[in-house]
C-alpha positions, -999 to 999 in steps of 0.1 A, spaced: 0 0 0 26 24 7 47 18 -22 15 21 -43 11 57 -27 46 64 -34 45 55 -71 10 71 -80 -8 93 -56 25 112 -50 36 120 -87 -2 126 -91 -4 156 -63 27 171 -75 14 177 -115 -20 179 -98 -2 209 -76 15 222 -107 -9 226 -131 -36 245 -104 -8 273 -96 -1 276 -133 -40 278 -143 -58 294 -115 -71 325 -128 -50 323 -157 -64 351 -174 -61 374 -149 -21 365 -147 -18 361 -185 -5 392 -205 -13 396 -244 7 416 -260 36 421 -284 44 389 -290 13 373 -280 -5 396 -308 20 381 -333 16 346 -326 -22 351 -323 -25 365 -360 1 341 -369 -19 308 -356 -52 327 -370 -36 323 -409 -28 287 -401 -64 282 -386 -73 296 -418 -56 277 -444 -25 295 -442 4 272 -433 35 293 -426 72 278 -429 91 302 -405 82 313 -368 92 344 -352 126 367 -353 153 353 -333 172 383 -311 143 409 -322 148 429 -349 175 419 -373 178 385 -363 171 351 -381 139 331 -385 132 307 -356 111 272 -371 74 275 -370 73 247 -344 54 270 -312 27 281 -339 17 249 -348 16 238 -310 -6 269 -303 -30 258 -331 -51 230 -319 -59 246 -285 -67 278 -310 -91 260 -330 -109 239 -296 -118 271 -281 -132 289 -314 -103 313 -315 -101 326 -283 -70 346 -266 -69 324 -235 -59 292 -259 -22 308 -261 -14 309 -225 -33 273 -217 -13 263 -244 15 275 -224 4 258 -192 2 220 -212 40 226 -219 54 235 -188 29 208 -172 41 180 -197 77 191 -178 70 187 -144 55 147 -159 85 145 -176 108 154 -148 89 127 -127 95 106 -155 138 109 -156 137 101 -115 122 68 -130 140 60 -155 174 70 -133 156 46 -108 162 77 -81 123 81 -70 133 109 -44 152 125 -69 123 127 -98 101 143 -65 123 167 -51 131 181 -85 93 185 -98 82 197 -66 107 227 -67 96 233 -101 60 227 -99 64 251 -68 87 278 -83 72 316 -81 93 322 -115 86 292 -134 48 299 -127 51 334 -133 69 325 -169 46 293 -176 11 320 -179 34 339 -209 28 327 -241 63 323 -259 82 298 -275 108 300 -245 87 278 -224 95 252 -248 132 254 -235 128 233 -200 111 206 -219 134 204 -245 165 200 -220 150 175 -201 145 155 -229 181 158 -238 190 150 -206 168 115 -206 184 106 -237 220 115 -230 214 97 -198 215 61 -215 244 40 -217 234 25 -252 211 37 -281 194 18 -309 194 37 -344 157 48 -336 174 64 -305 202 84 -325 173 90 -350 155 110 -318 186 130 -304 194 144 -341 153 154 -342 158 172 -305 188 186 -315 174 203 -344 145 216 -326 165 239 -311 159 257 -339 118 262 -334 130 269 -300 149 294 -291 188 309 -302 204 305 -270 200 267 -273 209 259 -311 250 256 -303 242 237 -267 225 213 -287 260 201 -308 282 205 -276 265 186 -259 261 157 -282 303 158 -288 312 155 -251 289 123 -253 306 112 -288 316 81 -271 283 63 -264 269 84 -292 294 67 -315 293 105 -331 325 93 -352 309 61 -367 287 52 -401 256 60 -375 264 96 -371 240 96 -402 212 89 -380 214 122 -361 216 144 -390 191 129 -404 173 136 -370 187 171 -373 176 178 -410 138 167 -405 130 200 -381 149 225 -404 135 211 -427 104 239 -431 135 265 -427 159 252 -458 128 250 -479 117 288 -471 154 299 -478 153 277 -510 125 299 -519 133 330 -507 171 333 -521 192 327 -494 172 352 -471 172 330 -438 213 322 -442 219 360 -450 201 370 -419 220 343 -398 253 360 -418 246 396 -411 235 388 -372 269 371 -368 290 401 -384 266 428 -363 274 407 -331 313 409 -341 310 449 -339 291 455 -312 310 429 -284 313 445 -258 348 439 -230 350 407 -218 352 411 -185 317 436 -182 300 408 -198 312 384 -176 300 399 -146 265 402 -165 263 364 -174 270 354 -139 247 382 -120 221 371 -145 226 335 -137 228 343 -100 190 367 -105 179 335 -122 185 308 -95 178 341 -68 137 343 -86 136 300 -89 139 297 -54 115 329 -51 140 350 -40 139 390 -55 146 397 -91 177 413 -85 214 410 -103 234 389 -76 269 380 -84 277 362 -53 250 334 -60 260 338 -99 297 328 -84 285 302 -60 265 283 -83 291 282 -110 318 269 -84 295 240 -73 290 234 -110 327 230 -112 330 205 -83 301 186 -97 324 179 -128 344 153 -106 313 134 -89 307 100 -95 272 107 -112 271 107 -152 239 123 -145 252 153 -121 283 158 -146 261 162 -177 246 191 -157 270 209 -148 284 206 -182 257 223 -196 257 251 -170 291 256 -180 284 251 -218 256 274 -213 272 300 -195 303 302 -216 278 302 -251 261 334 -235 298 353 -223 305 349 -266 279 366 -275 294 396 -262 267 417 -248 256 426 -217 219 433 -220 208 401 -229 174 387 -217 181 364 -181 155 336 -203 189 335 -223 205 311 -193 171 295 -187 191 259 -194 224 267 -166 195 279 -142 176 242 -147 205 223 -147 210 242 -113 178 231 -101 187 191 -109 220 192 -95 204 211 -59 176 183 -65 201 153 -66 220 164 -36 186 170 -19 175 137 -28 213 118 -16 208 138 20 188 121 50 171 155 54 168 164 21 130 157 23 122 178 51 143 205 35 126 198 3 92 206 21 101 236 41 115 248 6 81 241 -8 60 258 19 86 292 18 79 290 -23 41 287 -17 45 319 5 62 337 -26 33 329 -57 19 357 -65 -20 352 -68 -31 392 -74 -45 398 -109 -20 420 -125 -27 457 -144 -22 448 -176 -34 413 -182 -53 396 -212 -84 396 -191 -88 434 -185 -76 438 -219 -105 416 -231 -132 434 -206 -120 464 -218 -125 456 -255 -157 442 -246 -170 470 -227 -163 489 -259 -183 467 -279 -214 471 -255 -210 510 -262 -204 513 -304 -195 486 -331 -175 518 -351 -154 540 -326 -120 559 -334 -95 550 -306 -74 574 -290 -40 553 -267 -30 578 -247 -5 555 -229 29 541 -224 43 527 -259 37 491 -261 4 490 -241 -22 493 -265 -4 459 -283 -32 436 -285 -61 454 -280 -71 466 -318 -68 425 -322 -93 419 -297 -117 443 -308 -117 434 -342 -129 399 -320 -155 416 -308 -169 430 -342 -157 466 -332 -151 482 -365 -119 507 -360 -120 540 -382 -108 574 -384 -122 608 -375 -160 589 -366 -185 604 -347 -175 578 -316 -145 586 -302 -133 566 -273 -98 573 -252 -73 540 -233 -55 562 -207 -37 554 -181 -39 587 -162 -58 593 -130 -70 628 -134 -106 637 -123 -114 646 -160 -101 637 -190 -104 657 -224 -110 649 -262 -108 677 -288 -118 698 -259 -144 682 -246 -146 665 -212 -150 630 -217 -179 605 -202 -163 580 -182 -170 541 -189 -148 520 -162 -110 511 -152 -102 480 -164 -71 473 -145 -44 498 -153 -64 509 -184 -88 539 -180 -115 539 -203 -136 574 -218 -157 583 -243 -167 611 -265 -193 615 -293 -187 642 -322 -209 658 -341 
């Protein structure tokens, strides 16, 4: 009986856990906007008929073509719920809830049961990995991804179908995210051994590789070269912007040191002492006995290392999201090898509880969809005025159009999206009639003759 409790009801409670922190009032937590607007109209052409061979811009503006991979994830969900918003962030949820299964899933395989616990609880627990689980954005794919890499890399033999598997997870780095497209290869060669990378069955990893590009060498076929020129020109930019060494070392490892400092709910501060810490421990781990624990901390290092060559200081903290994971399993292991690793493990879990966040924030999808609602109750043709922070209005023209609200110039209708507090607020002169707050968005109207 208590074995049977140990093997199902346990794993059960922690998704079970999970998946309520990530989904309870989802909406309310969820935001919608630049890239969430993108992805939206992007799944809406594929709902449509439109199949697309390219996903979004790698490094913003100027960057390469990531695969189309997150799109076609978001679709199903999309299509289930008749279109609506909320289908991108539940989509989100499913991934990062398939992790915390998959997670349980490598303690069982590794035949370390306390291990598989310790480390989904912390996740399923973690303020910041709930926080980025409601965000839409193919950078929750990344956890997944290196846990699967980490299964595989984990097994002492493979079959052809095996090899076959690692080349296809290798190249989905590229419908995945930048950061991880070189870990991918450098982590394969320091396992060239049981790999057999330097053998006739090589071939089945790049043929693995080739099948997920293979939507991106077909658009570049047919669009001259365009994706390799990009990749090109991003790698000569880079080049002339790099930035001295030692400045963005001391980024990579206060950003690795915020990263572990929000997991283990923490504030969202730089902090290069834990950035230090953590890679020292990472070091040591090198020399245990544990193929698993080494594999880790050579992809902190790998990871780490990848970032400090990119030669910029400003980069996104999402950018180390594999060295901060690999963190996490290493902490886990040790947990799990410690006779009071499970009581730490709980108080851990209670202190994270303590940290979630369950306040709706200001602007999330659902006030931006009572907002465009509320403007449908009052006029199906307005003229909008955004009198508000750039970037806030993304979304909301989107979600109006949803709502059959017919957006024109100089009508007779004329509503205002302020974020101002005043007692009145003007349009053309005229004081405005006031129709709700709807979060952080303040929303008045005006009709013209």
């Amino acid at each position: 009986m208590i074995k049977l409790i140990r093997k199902i009801l346990i794993p059960v409670l922690i998704l079970a856990l999970g998946v309520f922190l990530r989904t309870n009032s989802l909406a309310s937590h969820a935001p919608f906007d630049w890239d969430q607007n993108r992805d939206y109209q992007e799944v809406m052409k594929i709902a449509s008929g439109k199949p697309t061979l390219i996903g979004p811009v790698a490094k913003g503006e100027g960057g390469f073509f990531l695969g189309p991979l997150y799109y076609y994830l978001l679709t199903p969900l999309y299509l289930l719920t008749g279109g609506s918003p909320i289908s991108l962030p539940t989509t989100s949820v499913i991934i990062d809830s398939l992790t915390i299964l998959l997670i349980l899933g490598l303690g069982i395989y590794l035949k370390s049961i306390s291990f598989g616990y310790i480390f989904a609880l912390l996740y399923s627990v973690s303020p910041s990995v709930i926080d980025a689980s409601r965000i839409s954005w193919n950078v929750i794919m990344v956890p997944l991804w290196y846990i699967g890499m980490v299964y595989y890399l984990s097994k002492p033999k493979y079959s052809n179908l095996e090899l076959l598997v690692i080349g296809i997870l290798s190249g989905l780095t590229w419908h995945i995210h930048a950061a991880i497209i070189p870990l991918a290869p450098l982590l394969l060669l320091l396992h060239s051994r049981p790999l057999t990378l330097f053998s006739p069955r090589i071939f089945y990893i790049l043929i693995g590789y080739l099948l997920p590009l293979s939507p991106l060498i077909l658009f570049d076929v047919r669009h001259s070269a365009l994706q390799s020129n990009l990749i090109k020109q991003m790698v000569i930019g880079q080049e002339s912007v790099r930035q001295p060494a030692l400045d963005v070392a001391h980024s990579v490892l206060s950003r690795y040191g915020k990263n572990l400092s929000m997991f283990f709910g923490g504030k969202s501060d730089l902090n290069l002492p834990l950035g230090i810490l953590a890679l020292s421990l990472s070091i040591i781990s090198l020399f245990m006995k544990s193929s698993l624990i080494r594999l880790a901390s050579v992809s902190i290092i790998a990871n780490l290392v990848l970032v400090l060559l990119l030669g910029t200081v400003g980069f996104p903290e999402y950018y180390l999201l594999v060295a901060t994971v690999a963190t996490v399993l290493i902490f886990a292991h040790l947990l799990s090898k410690h006779h009071l690793g499970l009581l730490i493990t709980l108080a851990l879990t209670i202190y994270l509880l303590t940290k979630i966040s369950f306040s709706p924030t200001p602007y999330s999808l659902e006030n931006k969809l009572k907002l465009s609602r509320r403007i449908a109750q009052e006029s199906k043709e307005v003229s909008i005025i955004y009198d508000l922070p750039f970037g806030r209005e993304s979304g909301i023209p989107i979600l109006l159009r949803r709502e059959g609200v017919n957006l024109v110039e100089g009508g007779n209708t004329i509503m205002m999206i302020s974020e101002k507090n005043d007692s009145n607020l003007y349009i053309q002169g005229k004081i405005a009639t006031e129709l709700g707050y709807f979060g952080a968005y303040r929303l008045v109207m005006c009709d013209v003759q």
